[in-house]
C-alpha positions as a printed NumPy array, in Angstrom:
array([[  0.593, -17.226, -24.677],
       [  1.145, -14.129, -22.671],
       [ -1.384, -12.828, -19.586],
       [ -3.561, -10.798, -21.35 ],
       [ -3.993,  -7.375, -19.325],
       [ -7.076,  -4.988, -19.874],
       [ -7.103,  -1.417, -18.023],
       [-10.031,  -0.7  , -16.169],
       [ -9.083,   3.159, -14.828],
       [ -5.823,   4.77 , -13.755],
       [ -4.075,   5.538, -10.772],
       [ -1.879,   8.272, -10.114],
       [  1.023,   8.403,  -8.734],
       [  2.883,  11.261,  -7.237],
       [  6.049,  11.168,  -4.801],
       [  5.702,  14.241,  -3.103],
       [  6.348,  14.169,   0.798],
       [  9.412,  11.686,   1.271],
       [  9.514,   9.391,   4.289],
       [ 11.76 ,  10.246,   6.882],
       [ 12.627,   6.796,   7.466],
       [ 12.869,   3.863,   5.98 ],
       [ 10.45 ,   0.584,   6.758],
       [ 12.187,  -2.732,   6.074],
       [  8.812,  -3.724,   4.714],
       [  8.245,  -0.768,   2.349],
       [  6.009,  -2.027,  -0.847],
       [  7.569,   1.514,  -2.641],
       [ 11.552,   0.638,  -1.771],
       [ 12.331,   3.819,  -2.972],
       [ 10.594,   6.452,  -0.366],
       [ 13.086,   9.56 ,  -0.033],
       [ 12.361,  10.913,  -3.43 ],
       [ 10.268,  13.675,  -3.884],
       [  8.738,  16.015,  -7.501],
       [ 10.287,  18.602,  -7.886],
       [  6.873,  20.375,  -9.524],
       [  3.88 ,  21.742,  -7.102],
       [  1.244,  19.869,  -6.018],
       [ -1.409,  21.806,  -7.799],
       [ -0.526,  20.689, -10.955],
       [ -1.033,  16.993, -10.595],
       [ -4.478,  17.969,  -8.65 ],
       [ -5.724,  19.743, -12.217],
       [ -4.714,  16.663, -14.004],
       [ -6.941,  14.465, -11.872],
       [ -9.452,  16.729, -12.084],
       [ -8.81 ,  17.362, -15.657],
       [ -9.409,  13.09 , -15.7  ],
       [-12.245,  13.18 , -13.788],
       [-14.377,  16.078, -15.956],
       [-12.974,  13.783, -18.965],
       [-15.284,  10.893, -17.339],
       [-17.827,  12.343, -16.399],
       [-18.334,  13.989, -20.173],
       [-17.587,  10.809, -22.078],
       [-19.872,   9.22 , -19.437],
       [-17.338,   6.595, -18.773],
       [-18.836,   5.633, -15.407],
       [-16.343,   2.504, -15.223],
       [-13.539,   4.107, -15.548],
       [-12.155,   3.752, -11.916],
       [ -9.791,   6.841, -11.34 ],
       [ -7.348,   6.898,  -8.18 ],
       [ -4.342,   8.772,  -6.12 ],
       [ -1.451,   7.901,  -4.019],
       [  0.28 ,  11.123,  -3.111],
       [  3.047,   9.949,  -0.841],
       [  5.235,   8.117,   0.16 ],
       [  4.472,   9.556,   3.527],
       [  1.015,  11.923,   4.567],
       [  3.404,  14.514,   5.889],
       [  1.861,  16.909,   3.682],
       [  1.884,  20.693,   4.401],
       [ -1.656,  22.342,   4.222],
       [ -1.74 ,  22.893,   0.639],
       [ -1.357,  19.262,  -0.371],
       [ -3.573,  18.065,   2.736],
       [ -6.865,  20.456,   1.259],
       [ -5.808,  19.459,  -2.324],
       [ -5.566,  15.365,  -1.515],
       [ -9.158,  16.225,   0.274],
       [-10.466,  17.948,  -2.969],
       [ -9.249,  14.802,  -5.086],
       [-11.421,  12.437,  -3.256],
       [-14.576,  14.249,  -2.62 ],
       [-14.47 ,  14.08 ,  -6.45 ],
       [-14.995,  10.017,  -6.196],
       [-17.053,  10.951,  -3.558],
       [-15.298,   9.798,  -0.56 ],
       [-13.56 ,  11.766,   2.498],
       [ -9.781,  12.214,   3.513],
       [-10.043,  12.451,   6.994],
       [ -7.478,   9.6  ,   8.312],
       [ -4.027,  10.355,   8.373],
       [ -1.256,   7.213,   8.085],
       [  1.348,   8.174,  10.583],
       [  4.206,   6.462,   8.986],
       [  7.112,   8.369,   7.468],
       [  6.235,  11.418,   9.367],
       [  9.21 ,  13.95 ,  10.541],
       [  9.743,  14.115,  14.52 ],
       [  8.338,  16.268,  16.243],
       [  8.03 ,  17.319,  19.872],
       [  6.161,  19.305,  22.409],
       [  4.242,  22.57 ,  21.332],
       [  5.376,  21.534,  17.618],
       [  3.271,  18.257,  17.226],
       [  0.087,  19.947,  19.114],
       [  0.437,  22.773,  16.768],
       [  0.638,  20.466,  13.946],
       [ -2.031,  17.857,  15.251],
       [ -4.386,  20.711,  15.819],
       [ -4.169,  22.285,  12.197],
       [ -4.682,  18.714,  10.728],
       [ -7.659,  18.599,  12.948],
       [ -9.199,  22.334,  12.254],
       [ -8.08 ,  21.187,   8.373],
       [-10.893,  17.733,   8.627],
       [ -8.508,  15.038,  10.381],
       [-10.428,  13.149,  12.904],
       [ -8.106,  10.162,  13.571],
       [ -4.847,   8.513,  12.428],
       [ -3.477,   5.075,  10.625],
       [ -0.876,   3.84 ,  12.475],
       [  1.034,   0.301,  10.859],
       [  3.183,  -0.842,  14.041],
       [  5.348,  -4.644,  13.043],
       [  5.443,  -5.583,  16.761],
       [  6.215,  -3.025,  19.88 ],
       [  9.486,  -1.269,  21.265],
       [ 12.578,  -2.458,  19.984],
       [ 10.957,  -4.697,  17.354],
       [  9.272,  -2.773,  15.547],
       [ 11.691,  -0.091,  15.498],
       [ 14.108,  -2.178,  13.893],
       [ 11.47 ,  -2.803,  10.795],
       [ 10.629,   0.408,  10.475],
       [ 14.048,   1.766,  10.545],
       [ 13.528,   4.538,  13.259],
       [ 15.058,   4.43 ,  17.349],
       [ 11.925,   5.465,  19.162],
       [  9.848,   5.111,  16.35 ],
       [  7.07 ,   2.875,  18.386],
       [  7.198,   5.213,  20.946],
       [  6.56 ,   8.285,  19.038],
       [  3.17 ,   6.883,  16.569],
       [  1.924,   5.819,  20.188],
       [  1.788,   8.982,  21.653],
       [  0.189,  10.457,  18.665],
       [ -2.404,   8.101,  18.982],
       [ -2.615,   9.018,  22.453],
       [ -2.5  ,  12.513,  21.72 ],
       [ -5.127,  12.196,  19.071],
       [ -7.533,   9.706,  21.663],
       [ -7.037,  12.648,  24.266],
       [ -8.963,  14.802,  21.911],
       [-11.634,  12.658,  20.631],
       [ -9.83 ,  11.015,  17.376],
       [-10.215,   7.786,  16.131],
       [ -7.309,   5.372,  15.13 ],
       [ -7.071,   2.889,  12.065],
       [ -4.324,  -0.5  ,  13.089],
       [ -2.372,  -2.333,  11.198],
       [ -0.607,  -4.46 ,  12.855],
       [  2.103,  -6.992,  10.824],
       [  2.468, -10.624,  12.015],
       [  5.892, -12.175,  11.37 ],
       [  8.247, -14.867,  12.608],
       [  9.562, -11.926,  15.266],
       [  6.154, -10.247,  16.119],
       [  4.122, -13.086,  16.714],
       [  5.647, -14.551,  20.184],
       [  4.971, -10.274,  21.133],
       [  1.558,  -9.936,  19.834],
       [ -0.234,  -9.993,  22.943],
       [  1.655,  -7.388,  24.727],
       [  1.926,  -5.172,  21.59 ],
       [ -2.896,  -5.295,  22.02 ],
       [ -2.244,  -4.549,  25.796],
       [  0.088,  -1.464,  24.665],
       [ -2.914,  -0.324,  22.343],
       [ -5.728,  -1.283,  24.567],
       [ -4.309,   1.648,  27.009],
       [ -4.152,   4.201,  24.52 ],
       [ -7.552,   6.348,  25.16 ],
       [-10.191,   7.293,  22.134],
       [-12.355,   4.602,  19.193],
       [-10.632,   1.937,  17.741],
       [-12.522,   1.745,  14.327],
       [-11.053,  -0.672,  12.533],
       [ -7.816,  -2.978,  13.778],
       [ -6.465,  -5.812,  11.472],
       [ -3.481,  -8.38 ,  11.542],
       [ -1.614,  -9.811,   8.47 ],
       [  1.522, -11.319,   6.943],
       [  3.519,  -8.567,   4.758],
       [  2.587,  -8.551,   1.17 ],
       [  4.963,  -9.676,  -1.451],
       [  6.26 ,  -6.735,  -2.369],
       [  9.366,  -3.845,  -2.708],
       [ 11.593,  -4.698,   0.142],
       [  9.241,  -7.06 ,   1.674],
       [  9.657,  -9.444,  -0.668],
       [ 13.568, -10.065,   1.295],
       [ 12.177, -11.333,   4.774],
       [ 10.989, -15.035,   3.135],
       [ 12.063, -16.075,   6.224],
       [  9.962, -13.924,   8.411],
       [  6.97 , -15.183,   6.785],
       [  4.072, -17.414,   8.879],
       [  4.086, -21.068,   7.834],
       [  0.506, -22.871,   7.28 ],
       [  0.789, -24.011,  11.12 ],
       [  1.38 , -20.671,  12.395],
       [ -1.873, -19.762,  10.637],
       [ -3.926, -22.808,  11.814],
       [ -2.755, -22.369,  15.448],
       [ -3.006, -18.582,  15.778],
       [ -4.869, -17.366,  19.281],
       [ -8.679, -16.276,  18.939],
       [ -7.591, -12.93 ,  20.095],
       [ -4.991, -12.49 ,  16.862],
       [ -7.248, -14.881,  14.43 ],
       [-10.413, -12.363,  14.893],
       [ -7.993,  -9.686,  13.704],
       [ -7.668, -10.816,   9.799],
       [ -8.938,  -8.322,   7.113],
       [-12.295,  -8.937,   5.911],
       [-10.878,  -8.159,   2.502],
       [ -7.999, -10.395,   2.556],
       [ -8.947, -13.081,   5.472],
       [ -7.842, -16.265,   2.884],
       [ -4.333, -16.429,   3.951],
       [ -3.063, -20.065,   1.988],
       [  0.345, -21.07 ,   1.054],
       [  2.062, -21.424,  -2.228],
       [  0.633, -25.332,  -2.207],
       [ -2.771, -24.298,  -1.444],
       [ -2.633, -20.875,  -3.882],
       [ -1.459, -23.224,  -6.978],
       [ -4.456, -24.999,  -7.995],
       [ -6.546, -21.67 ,  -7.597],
       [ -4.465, -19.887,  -9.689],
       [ -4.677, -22.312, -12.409],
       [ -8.332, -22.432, -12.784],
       [ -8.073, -18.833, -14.071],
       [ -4.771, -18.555, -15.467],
       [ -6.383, -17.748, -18.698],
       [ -8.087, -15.186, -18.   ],
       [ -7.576, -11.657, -18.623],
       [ -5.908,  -9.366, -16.051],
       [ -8.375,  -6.037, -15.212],
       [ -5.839,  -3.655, -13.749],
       [ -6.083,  -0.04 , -12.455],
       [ -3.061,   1.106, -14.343],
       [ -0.381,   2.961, -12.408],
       [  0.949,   5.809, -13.485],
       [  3.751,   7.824, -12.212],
       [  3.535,  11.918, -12.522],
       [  6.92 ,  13.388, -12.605],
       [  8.866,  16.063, -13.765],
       [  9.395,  13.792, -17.245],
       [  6.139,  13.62 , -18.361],
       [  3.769,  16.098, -15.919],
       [  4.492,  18.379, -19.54 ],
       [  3.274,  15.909, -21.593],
       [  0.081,  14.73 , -19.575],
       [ -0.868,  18.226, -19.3  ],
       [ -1.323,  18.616, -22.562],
       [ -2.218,  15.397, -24.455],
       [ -5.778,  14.125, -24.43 ],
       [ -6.765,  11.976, -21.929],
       [ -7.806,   9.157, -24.241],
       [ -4.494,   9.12 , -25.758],
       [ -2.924,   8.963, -22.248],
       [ -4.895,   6.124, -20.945],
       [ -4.261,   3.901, -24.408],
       [ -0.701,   4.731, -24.102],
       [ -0.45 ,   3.361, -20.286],
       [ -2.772,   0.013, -21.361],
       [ -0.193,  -0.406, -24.267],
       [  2.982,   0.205, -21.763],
       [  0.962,  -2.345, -19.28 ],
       [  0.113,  -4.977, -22.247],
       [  4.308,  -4.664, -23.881],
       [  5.814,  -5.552, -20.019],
       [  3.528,  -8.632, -19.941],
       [  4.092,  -9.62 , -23.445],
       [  7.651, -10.43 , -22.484],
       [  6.573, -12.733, -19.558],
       [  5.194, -16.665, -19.766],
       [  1.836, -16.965, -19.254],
       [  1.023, -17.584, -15.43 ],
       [  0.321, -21.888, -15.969],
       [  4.274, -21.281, -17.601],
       [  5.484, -19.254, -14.275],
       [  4.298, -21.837, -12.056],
       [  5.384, -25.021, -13.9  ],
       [  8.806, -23.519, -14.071],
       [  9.008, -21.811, -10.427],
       [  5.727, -23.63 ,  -9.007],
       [  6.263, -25.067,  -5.888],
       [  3.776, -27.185,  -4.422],
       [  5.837, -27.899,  -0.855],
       [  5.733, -24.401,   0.15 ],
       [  4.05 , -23.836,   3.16 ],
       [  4.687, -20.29 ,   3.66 ],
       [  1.25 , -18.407,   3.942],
       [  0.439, -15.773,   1.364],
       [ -2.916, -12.587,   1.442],
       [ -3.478, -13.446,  -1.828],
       [ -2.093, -15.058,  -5.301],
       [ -0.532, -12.036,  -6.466],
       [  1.924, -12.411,  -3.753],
       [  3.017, -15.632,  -4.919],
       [  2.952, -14.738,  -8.558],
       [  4.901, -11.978,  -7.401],
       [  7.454, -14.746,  -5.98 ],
       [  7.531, -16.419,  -9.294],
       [  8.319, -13.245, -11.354],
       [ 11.659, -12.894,  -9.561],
       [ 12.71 , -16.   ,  -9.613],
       [ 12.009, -15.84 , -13.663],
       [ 14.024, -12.454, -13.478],
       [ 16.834, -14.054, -11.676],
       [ 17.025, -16.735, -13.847],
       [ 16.557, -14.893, -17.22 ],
       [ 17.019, -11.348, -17.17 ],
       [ 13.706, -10.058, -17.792],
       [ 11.958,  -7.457, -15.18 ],
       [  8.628,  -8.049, -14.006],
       [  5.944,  -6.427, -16.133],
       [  4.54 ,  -3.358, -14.643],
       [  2.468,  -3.075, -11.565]])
């Protein structure tokens, strides 16, 4: 029997400020695209969504954005992406720094200083080791060099930071001096995590990158502290199998993606937002139909020697998806 999948809520979609490089991790593979529609017509859909919840009192309908790839939004979009989540009743006040165009000099403290008098107070900043290293993964010469010193920029003038910091094969042996780099930049740290890529868009090529079990047991206190409280139960395939199993029956609750675009932004203007959602769930519940159930994947692509360390099981379903494309044609479902 196929997965069964059940939506629980949409999220939107929208490829609107292209990266200016590309990360050799990126979970979208795809990031130099952009709409060719204005942003202020995917903002009244969402809003358009969320007065449809709130009048069919359809409090568990879970509603989100991604407006991307990169935050290098002018004005317009930054107020507008502000506007979307005050309606869920959160804040957009942290800016990623990845994908961002170069700039120097008077141009990036004119430019920090709007995003600052627009409701910025600090910066994300995902760095996949220091110098050279990271550079090459994110696919940029002076790339480390350049999200430093707008963290420095932005500690100089009271902002906080956000870290991400990826641990590989190639970062781990420079972990340590990659915290001494960051411990020198000035302003709050509030929040700093470490962790393996996902299993994901072109992430899912660097296998080989990826921390064994005895990497994990055997990491320093100063790097171990640094897991995600969210996704702190980093196992291998071997460990991930039997936990899968025990639910492999169960249905899948997804947040249904969907992407806005100039071939259907028309259509979702205009059709009724019940119709849209129970299209999407049908789209969702089709893709799967064509896949083995998960105890299927893993008997056929299952493998119970792999040590590699994983965030979670999706990753490693994930794994098992391509190898069932590879073998028989058939994409993953949707996700």
């Amino acid at each position: 029997m196929p997965r069964e999948v059940v939506g629980k809520g949409l999220r939107f979609s929208l490829r609107h400020a292209p990266c200016a490089h590309i990360c050799r991790y990126c979970l979208i593979s795809e990031s130099r695209k952009r709409s060719a529609f204005p942003f202020s017509r995917f903002e009244r859909l969402v809003h358009r969504f969320y007065d449809w919840k709130q009048s069919s009192r359809r409090n568990d309908f879970g509603i989100r954005i991604f407006v991307g790839p990169s935050f290098d939004y002018d004005l317009t979009t930054l107020k507008g992406v502000a506007r979307l989540h005050a309606r869920r009743g959160s804040k957009f006040q942290i800016l990623n720094l990845g994908g961002l165009r170069i700039r120097r000099g008077d141009a990036l403290n004119a430019w920090l200083e709007e995003r600052r008098a627009a409701g910025i107070v600090g910066f994300h900043t995902s760095l996949a080791g220091c110098g050279e290293t990271h550079d090459r993964w994110n696919g940029r010469a002076g790339d480390f060099d350049y999200q430093t010193s707008i963290l420095r920029l932005g500690g100089e003038r009271g902002m906080v930071r956000r870290e991400k910091l990826f641990l590989t094969q190639n970062t781990l042996p420079i972990f340590d001096r990659l915290l001494d780099i960051l411990d020198s930049i000035p302003g709050e740290v509030s929040s700093r995590v470490a962790s393996p890529f996902f299993y994901a868009g072109l992430a899912s090529r660097y296998e080989s990158e990826r921390l064994t079990e005895d990497d994990r047991d055997n990491l320093p206190e100063r790097i171990n502290r640094l897991r995600p409280p969210r996704f702190d139960n980093w196992l291998s395939e071997r460990e991930w199998i039997p936990i899968m199993l025990e639910t492999a029956s169960q249905a899948r609750k997804l947040l249904l993606k969907l992407d806005v675009d100039e071939a259907n932004i028309d259509y979702l203007e205009n059709a009724a937002c019940e119709e849209i959602f129970a299209e999407r769930e049908r789209q969702y519940q089709d893709s799967y139909r064509k896949i083995p159930s998960l105890a299927e994947l893993c008997a056929r692509y299952g493998d119970p020697t792999n040590r590699k360390v994983y965030m979670m099981s999706r990753d490693v379903e994930g794994r098992w998806l391509d190898m069932h494309e590879h073998e028989t044609g058939t994409p993953a479902p949707i996700d």
